[in-house]
Backbone as CSV, one residue per row, in Angstrom:
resi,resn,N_x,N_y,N_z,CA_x,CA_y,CA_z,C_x,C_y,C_z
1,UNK,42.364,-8.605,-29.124,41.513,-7.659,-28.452,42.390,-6.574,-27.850
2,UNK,42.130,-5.448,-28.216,42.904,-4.256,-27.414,41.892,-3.509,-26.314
3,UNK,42.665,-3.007,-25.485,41.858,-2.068,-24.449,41.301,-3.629,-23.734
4,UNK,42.201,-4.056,-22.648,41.754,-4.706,-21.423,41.005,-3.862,-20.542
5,UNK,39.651,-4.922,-19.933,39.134,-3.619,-18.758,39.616,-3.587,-17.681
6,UNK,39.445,-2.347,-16.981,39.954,-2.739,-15.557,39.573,-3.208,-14.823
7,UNK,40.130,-3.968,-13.553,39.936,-5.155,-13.111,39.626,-4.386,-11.407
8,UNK,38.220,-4.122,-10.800,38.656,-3.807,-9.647,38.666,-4.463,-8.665
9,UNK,39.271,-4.603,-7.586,39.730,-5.598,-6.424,38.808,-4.765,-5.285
10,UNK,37.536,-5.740,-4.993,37.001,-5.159,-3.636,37.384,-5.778,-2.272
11,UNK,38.590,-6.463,-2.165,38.895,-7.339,-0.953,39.673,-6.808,-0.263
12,UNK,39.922,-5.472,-0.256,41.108,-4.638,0.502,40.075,-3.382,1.178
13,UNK,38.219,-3.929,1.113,37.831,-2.703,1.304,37.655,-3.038,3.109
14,UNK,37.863,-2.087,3.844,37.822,-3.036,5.521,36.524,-2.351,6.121
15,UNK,35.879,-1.291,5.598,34.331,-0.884,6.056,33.288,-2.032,6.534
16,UNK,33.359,-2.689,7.815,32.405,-3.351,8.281,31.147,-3.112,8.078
17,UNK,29.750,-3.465,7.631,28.365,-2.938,7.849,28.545,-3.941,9.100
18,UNK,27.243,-3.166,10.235,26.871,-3.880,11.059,25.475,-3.891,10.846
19,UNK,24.981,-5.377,11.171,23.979,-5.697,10.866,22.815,-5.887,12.071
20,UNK,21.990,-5.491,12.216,21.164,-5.488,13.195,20.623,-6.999,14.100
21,UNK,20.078,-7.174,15.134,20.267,-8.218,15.868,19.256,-9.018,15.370
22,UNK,19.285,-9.614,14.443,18.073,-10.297,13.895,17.475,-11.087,14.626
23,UNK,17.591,-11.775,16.077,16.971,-12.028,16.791,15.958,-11.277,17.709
24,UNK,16.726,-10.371,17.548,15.850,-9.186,18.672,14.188,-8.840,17.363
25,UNK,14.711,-8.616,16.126,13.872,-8.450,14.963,12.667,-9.294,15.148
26,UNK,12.797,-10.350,14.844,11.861,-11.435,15.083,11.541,-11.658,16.601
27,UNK,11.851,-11.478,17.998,11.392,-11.456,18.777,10.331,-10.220,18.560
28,UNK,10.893,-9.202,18.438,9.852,-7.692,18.318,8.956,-8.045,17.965
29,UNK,8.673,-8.573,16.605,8.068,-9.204,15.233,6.466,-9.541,15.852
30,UNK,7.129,-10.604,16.834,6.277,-11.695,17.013,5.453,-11.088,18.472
31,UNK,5.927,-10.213,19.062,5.453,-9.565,19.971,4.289,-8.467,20.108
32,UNK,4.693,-7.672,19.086,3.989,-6.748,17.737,2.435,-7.495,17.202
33,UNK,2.882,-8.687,17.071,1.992,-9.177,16.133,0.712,-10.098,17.542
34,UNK,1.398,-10.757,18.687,0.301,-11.259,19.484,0.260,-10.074,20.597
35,UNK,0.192,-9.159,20.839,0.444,-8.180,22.025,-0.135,-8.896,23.230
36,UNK,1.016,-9.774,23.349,1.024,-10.459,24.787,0.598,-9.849,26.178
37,UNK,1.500,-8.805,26.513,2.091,-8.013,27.495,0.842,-7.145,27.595
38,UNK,0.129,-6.885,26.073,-1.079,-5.740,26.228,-2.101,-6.290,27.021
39,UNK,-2.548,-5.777,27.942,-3.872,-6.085,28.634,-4.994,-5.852,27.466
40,UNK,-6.019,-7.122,27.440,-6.901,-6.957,26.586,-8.067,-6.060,25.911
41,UNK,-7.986,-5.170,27.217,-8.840,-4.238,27.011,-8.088,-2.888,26.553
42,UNK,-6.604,-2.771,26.241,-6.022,-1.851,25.823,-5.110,-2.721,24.340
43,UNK,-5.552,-3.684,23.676,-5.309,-4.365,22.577,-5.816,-2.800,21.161
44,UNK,-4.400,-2.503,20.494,-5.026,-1.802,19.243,-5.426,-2.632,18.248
45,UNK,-5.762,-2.241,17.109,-6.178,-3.035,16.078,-5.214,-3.568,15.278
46,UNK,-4.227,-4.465,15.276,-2.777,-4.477,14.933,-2.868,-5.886,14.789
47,UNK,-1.851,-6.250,13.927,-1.303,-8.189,14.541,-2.288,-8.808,14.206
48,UNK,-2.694,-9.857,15.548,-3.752,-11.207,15.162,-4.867,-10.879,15.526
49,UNK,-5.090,-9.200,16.580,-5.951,-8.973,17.010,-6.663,-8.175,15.681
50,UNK,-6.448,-7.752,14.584,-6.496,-7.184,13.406,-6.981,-8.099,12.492
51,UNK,-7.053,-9.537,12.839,-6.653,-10.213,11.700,-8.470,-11.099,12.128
52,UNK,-8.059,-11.345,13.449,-9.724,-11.943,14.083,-10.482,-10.364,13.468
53,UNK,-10.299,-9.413,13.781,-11.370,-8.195,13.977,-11.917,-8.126,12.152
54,UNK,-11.201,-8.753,11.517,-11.300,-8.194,10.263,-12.157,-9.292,9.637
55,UNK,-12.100,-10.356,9.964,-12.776,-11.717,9.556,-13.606,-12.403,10.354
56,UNK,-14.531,-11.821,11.181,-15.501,-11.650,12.152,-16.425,-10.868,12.146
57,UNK,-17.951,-11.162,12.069,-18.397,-12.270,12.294,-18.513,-13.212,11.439
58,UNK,-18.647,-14.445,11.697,-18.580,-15.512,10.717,-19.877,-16.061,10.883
59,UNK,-21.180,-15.999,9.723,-22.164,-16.493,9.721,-22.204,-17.872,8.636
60,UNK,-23.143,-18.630,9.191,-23.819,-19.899,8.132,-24.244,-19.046,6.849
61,UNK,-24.277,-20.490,6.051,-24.950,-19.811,5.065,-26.392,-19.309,4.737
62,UNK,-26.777,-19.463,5.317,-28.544,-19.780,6.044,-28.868,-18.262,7.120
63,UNK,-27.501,-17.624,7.697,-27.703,-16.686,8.391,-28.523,-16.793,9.889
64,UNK,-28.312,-18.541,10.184,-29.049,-18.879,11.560,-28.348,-18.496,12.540
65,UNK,-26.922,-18.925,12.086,-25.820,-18.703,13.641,-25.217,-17.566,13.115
66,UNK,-24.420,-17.336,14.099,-23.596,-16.026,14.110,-22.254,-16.441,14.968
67,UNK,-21.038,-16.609,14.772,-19.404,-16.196,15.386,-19.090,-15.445,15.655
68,UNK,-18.976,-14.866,16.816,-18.631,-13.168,17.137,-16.821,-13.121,17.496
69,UNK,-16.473,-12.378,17.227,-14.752,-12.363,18.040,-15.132,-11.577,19.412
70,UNK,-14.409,-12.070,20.290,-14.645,-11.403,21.529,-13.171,-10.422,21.658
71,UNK,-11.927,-11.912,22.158,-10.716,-11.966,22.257,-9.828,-13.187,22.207
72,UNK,-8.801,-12.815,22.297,-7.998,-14.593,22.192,-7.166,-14.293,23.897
73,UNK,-6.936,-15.369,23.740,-5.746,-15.473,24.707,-4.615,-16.643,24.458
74,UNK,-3.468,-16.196,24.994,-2.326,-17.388,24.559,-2.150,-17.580,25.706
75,UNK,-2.154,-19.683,26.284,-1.370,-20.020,27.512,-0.488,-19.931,27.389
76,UNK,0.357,-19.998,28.765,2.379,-19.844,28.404,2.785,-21.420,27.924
77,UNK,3.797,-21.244,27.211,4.293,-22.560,26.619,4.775,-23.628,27.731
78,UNK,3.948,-24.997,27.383,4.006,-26.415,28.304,5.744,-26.242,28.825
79,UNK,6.814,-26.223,27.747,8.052,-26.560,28.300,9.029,-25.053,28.065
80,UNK,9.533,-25.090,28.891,10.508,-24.044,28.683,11.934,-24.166,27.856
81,UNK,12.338,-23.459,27.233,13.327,-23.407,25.879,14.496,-24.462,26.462
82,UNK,15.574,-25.018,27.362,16.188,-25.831,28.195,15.449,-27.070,27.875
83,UNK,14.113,-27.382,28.503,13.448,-28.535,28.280,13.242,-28.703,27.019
84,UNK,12.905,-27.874,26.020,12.673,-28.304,24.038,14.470,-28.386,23.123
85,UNK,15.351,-27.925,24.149,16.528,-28.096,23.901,17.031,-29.761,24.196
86,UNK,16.265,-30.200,25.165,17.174,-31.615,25.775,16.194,-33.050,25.507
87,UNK,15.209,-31.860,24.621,14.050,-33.238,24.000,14.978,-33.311,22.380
């Protein structure tokens, strides 16, 4: 075989990417998506509040009852991150 190819060496390249805080990502994420912090009456149509609004009302098949979405609410979590660490 003639004409070897050239061989290039990328291990001398020292350009770091920095990569974004992927924790902070998924905290955002998940924040975004239950708008905790939003008072309910200033909730946009976004997230889980998007997700009830869109698949509501939920009737029988018969059309007797009716499921309305009002709102949700989330309690704060039973144990704190320390306590699910030492279980």
């Amino acid at each position: 075989m003639t004409g070897a190819s050239e061989r290039i060496n990328f291990a001398k390249i020292k350009k770091v990417i920095e990569y974004p805080d992927f924790l902070d990502v998924q905290v955002q994420s998940f924040q975004e998506f239950f708008q905790l912090e939003t008072a309910a009456s200033s909730r946009t149509n976004e997230g889980l509040f998007k997700v009830f609004a869109e698949n509501f009302p939920i009737s029988d098949s018969r059309e007797n009852f009716v499921l309305n979405f009002i709102d949700y609410h989330v309690d704060p979590p039973k144990y704190t991150v320390d306590e699910c660490i030492d279980r």
